[in-house]
C-alpha positions as CSV (number, residue, x, y, z in Angstrom):
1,X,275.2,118.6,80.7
2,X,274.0,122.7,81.7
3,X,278.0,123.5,80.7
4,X,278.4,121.3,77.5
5,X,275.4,122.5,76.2
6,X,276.4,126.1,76.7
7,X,280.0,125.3,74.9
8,X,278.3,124.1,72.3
9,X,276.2,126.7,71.6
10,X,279.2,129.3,72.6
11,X,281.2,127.9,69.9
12,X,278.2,128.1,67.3
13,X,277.8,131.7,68.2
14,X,281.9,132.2,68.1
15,X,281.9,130.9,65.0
16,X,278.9,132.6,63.4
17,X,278.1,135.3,61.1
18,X,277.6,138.6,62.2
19,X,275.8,141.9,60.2
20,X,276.3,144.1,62.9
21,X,279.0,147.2,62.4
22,X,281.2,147.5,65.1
23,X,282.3,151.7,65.4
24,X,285.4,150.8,67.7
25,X,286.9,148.7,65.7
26,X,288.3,144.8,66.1
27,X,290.2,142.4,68.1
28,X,291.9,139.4,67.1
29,X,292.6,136.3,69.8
30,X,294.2,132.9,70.0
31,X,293.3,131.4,73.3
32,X,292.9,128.4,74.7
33,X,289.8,125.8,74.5
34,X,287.3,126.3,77.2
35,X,289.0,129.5,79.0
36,X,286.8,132.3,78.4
37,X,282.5,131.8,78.9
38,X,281.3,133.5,75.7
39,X,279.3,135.2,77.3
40,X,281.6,137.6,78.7
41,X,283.0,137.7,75.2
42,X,279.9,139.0,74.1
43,X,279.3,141.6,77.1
44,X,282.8,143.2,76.4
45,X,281.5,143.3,72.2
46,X,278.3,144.9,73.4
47,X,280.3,147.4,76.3
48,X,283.0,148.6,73.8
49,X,281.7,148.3,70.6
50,X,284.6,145.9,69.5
51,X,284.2,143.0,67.5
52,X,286.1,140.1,69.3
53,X,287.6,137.2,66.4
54,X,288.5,134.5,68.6
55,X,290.2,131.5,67.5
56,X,291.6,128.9,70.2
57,X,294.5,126.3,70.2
58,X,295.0,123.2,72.5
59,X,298.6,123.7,73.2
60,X,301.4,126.3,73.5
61,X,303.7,124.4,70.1
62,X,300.1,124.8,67.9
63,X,299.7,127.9,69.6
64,X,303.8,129.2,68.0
65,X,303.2,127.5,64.7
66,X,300.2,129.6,64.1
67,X,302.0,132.5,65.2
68,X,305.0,132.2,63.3
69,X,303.1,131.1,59.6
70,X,300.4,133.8,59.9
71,X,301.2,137.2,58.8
72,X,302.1,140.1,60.5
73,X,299.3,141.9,62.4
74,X,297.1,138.5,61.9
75,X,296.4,138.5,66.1
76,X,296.4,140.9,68.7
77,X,296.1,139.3,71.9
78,X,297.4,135.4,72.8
79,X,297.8,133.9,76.1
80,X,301.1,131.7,76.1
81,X,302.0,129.5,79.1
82,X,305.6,130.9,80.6
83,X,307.9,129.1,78.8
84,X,306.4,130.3,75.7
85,X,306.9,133.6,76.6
86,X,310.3,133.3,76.8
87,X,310.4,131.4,73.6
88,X,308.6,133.9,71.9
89,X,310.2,136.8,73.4
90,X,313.5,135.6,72.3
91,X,312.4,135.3,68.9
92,X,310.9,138.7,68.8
93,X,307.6,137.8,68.3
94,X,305.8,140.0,71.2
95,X,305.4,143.8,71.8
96,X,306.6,145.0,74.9
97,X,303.7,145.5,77.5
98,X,302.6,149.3,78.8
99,X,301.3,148.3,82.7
100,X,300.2,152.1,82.7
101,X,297.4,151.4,79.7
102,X,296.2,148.5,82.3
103,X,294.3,150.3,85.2
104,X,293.2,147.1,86.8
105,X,297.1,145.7,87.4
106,X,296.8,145.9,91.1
107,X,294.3,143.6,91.2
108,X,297.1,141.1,90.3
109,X,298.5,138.9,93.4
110,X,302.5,139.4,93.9
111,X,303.1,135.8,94.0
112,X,302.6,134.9,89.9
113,X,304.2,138.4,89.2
114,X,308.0,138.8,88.2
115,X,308.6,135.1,87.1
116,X,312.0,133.9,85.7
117,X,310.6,133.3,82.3
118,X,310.0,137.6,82.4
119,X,311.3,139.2,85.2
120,X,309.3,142.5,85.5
121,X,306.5,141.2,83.2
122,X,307.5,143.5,80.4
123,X,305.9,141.3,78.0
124,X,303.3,139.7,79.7
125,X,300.6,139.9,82.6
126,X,299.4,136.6,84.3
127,X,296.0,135.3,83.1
128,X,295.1,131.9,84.7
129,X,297.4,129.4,86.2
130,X,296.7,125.5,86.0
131,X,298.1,122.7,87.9
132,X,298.3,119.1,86.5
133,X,296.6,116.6,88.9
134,X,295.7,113.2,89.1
135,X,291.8,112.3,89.0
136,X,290.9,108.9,90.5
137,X,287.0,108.1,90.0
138,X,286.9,106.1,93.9
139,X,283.7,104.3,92.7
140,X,285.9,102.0,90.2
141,X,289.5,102.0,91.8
142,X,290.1,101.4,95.6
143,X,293.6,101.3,95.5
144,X,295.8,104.0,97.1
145,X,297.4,106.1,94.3
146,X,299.8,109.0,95.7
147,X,302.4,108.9,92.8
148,X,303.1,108.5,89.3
149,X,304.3,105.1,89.7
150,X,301.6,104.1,90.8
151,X,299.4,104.5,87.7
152,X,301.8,101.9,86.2
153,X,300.2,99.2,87.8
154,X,298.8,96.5,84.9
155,X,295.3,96.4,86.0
156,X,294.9,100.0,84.4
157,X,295.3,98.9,81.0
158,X,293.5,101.1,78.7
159,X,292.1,103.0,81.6
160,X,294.0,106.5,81.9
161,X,293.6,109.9,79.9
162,X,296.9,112.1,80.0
163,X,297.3,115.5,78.6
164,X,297.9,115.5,75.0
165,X,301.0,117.9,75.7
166,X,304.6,116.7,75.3
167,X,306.2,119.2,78.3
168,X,303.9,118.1,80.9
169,X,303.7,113.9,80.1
170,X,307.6,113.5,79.6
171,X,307.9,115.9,83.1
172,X,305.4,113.4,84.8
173,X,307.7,110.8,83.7
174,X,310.9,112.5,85.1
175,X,309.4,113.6,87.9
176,X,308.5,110.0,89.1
177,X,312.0,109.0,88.4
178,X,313.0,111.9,91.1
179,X,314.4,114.2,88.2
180,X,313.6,117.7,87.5
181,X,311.1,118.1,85.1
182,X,312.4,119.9,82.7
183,X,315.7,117.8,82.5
184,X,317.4,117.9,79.2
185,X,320.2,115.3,80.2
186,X,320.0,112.4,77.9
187,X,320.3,110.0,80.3
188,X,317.5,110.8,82.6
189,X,315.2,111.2,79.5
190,X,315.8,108.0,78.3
191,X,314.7,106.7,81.7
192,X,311.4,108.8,81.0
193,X,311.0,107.3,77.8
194,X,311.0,103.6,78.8
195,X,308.7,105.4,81.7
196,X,306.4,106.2,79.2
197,X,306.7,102.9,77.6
198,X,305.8,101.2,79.9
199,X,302.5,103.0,81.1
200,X,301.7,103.5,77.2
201,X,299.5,100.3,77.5
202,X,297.3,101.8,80.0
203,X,296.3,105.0,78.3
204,X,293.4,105.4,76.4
205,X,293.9,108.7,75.5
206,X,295.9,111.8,74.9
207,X,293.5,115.0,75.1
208,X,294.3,118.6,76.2
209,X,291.3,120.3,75.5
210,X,288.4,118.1,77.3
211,X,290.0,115.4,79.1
212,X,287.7,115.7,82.0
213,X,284.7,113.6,79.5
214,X,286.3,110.3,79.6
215,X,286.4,110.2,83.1
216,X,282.5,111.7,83.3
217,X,281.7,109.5,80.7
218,X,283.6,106.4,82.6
219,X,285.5,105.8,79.7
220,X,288.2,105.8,81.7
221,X,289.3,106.0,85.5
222,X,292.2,107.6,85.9
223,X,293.6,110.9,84.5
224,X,296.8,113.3,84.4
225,X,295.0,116.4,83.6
226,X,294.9,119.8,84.6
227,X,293.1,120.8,88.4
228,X,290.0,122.3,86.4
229,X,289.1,120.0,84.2
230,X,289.4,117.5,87.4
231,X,287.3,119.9,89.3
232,X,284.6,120.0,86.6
233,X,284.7,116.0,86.5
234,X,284.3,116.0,90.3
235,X,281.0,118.1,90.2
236,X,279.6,115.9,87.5
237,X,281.0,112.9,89.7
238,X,281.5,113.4,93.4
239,X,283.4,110.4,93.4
240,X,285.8,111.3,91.1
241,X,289.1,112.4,93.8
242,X,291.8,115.2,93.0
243,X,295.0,114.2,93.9
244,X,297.7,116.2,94.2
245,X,300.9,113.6,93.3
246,X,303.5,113.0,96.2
247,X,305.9,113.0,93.2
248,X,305.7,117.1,92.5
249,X,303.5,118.7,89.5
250,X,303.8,120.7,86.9
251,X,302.2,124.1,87.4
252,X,301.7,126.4,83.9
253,X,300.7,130.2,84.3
254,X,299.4,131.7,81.4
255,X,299.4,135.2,80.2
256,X,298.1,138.1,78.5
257,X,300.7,138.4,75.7
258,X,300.6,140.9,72.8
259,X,302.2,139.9,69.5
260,X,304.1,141.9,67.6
261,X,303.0,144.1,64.7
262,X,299.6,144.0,66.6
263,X,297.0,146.1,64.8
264,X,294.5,146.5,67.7
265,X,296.7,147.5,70.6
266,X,294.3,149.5,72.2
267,X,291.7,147.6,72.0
268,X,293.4,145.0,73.0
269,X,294.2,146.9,76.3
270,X,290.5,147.1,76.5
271,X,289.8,143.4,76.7
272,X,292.6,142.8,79.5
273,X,291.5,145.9,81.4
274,X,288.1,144.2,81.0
275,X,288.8,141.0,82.1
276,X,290.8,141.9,85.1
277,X,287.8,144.0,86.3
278,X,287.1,142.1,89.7
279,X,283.2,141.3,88.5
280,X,284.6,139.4,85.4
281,X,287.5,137.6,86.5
282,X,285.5,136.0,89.3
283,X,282.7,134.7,86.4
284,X,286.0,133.3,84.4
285,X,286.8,131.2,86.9
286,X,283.7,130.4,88.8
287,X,283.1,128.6,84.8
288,X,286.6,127.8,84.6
289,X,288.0,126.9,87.9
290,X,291.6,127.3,87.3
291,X,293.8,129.5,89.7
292,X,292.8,133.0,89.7
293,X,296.0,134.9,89.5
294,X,294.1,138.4,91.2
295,X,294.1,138.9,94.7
296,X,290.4,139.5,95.0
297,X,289.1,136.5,93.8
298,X,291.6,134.2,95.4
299,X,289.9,130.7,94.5
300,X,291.8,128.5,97.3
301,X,293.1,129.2,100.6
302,X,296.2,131.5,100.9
303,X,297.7,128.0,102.8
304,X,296.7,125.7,100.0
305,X,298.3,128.5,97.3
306,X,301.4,128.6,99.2
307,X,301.5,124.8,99.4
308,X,300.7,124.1,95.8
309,X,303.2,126.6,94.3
310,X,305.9,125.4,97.1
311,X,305.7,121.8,95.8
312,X,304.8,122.9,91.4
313,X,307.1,123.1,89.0
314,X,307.4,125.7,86.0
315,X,307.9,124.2,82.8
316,X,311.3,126.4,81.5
317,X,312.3,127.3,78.0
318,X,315.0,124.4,77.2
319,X,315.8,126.1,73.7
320,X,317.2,123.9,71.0
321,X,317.3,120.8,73.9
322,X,313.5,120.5,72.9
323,X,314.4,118.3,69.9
324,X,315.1,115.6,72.5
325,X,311.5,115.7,73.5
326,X,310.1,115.8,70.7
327,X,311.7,112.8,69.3
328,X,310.7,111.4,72.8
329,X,306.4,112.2,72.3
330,X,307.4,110.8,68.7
331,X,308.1,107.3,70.1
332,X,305.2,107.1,72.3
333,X,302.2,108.6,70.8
């Protein structure tokens, strides 16, 4: 109750009026819901004398459509997941990335630097990676649940929340029919589909941006949702269990990204010097216990890292195959 009062009154504060004159200047962010404490939002506004405008977005699609109809120097700073990236990368929508403006870069573990979706990181510097889960609360449902497939059972009518994004739901659903996730053969995703069709009857719910409430709510039991929102449900619920699914998982690293025709470069450099400072990164996720991408503040054993990102898989840019999914989440939402 502590945290959901402090969104609320985050969000009032985000969205309030301000008289005060800010001598450095501005910043414009997109993020995601539920990422960043306000808090440190409003440290780094008092430290640097920069008025922060932050707007959010509850998945990477929203995220390139407000992109791509606002107008030139609209936003600064976004943090895409990595197929985005390379979506927006290759439709030249990002400024290229100066590592020597970010003194704090080292703090960065190895292992979530040069990914295939930008080798190098010339356009982007790893934020906050999330792994999608499922969260069984053990005080309503006994039965052992190791897969996907298992969630299909009947009994669950009505009873599951996924993620309200297309990439990760139709991936679930080739994933527990043993293909890769981001298949774009038209066979194997209409497998997935009738997959989805028949588990449609037991979800409740498609939410991205607080799918953790309906399981501390008990509105439902069961969810595909992302490890921190599970994590948050299992402190409010010690009986809610975090299950890592024998079927494989998708894992999504976002990024510092800067968009192109940015106004507030610099500043912008600031805020990701800022938050990669050791003392602040740690409170992001201490709030917001996603995987901390910075060696330092390693939030799970170096074993358990090794063994999530052995068995997760990236969601890839699939280019103009992504028609077939959407026509997919069409049929099923």
């Amino acid at each position: 109750m502590k945290k959901i009062l402090f969104i609320i009154i985050s969000v009032l504060l985000l969205c309030g009026c301000s008289s005060k004159n800010y001598k450095n200047g501005e910043l414009n962010v997109l993020n995601w819901s539920s990422y960043i404490p306000y808090e440190i939002i409003s440290d780094f506004e008092r430290e640097y004398d920069i008025k922060v405008n932050y707007g959010t977005y509850s998945s990477n699609e929203e995220l390139l459509a407000k992109i791509a109809s606002s107008k030139k120097g609209t936003y600064d700073l976004i943090f895409p997941s990595d197929y985005m990236v390379e979506l927006m990368k290759s439709r030249d929508m990002l400024e290229k990335i100066d590592k020597s403006k970010i003194d704090n870069f080292n703090n960065i573990n190895s292992l979530f630097l040069n990914q295939k979706f930008d080798l190098n990181n010339e356009y982007s510097i790893p934020f906050l990676a999330a792994t999608s889960v499922i969260a069984v609360n053990r005080d309503r449902i006994k039965d052992d649940i190791k897969s996907y497939n298992d969630l299909l059972n009947p009994k669950y009518k009505n009873n599951i929340v996924l993620l309200d994004d297309q990439r990760i739901v139709i991936g679930m659903a080739l994933l527990a029919n043993l293909h890769n996730m981001n298949s774009t053969d038209s066979e194997e995703l209409e497998e997935a589909k009738k997959w989805l069709l028949n588990i449609n009857n037991n979800v409740k719910a498609f939410d991205s941006d607080s799918p953790k409430t309906f399981l501390i709510t008990n509105e439902v039991d069961i969810g595909v949702i992302w490890n921190a929102e599970a994590t948050l449900a299992h402190e409010a619920n010690n009986n809610i269990e975090i299950i890592y699914p024998s079927d494989g998982f998708a894992i999504s690293l976002d990024n510092y990204v800067l968009v192109k025709g940015s106004k507030n470069i610099e500043n912008a450099y600031k805020f990701i010097n800022y938050l990669l400072r050791s003392d602040i990164n740690k409170k992001i996720t201490d709030y917001y216990p996603y995987l901390n991408t910075t060696y330092s503040n390693l939030n799970v054993e170096v074993g358990e890292l090794y063994n999530i990102l052995y068995n997760s898989n990236y969601v890839e840019n699939i280019g103009s195959n992504i028609s077939k999914y959407d026509k997919i989440w069409a049929e099923i939402k």
